[in-house]
N, C-alpha and C positions, 0 to 999 in steps of 0.2 A: 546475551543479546549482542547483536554489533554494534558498530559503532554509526553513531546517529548522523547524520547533517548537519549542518547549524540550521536555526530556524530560516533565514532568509535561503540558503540552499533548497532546503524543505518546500516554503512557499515557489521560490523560482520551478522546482522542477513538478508541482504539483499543478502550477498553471500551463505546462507544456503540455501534460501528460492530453489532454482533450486532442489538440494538434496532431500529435505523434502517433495516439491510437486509434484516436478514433472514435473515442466513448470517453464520457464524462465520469468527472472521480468518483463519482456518486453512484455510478453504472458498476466501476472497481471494486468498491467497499463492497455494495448487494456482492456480488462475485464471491467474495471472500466469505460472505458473512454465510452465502448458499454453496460453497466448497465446502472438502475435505475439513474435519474438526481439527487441524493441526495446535499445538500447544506453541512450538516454540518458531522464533520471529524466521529463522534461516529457513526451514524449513516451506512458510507460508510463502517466503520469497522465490525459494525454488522451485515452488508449485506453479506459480505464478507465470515465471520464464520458462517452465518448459511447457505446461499445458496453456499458454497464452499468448508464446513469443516477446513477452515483454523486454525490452534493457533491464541488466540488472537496478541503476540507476532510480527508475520507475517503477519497478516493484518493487523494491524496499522503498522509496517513498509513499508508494501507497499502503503498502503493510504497517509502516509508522502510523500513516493517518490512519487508518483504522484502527489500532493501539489507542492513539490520543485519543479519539472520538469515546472508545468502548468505556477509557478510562473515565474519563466527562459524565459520561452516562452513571455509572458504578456511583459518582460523589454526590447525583441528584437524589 
């Protein structure tokens, strides 16, 4: 996997992402969760920039946040 953001990077660019695209993080995740089954993180993110025009920036942040989220879920 790559290299992560720090968490305040994380939060800062995942409160833009609404502004910049247009769609809320939440709209992202559904996206991801209703793509392509990819396994690995590079991968999701390059799905992301190319079939979605995203910043690399923003898609690997939102690819993180879905990670964390999946992860969260898994420990309930």
């Amino acid at each position: 996997m790559s290299q992560i953001f720090s968490d305040e990077t994380h939060r800062n660019l995942l409160s833009r992402i609404p502004h910049c695209t247009g769609r809320e993080v939440a709209d992202w995740l559904r996206t991801i969760d209703e793509g392509p089954a990819f396994f690995r993180f590079e991968e999701k993110v390059s799905w992301l920039r190319g079939e979605h025009q995203l910043a690399y920036g923003h898609a690997k942040a939102i690819v993180h946040e879905h990670d964390l989220r999946r992860a969260a879920r898994k420990l309930l």
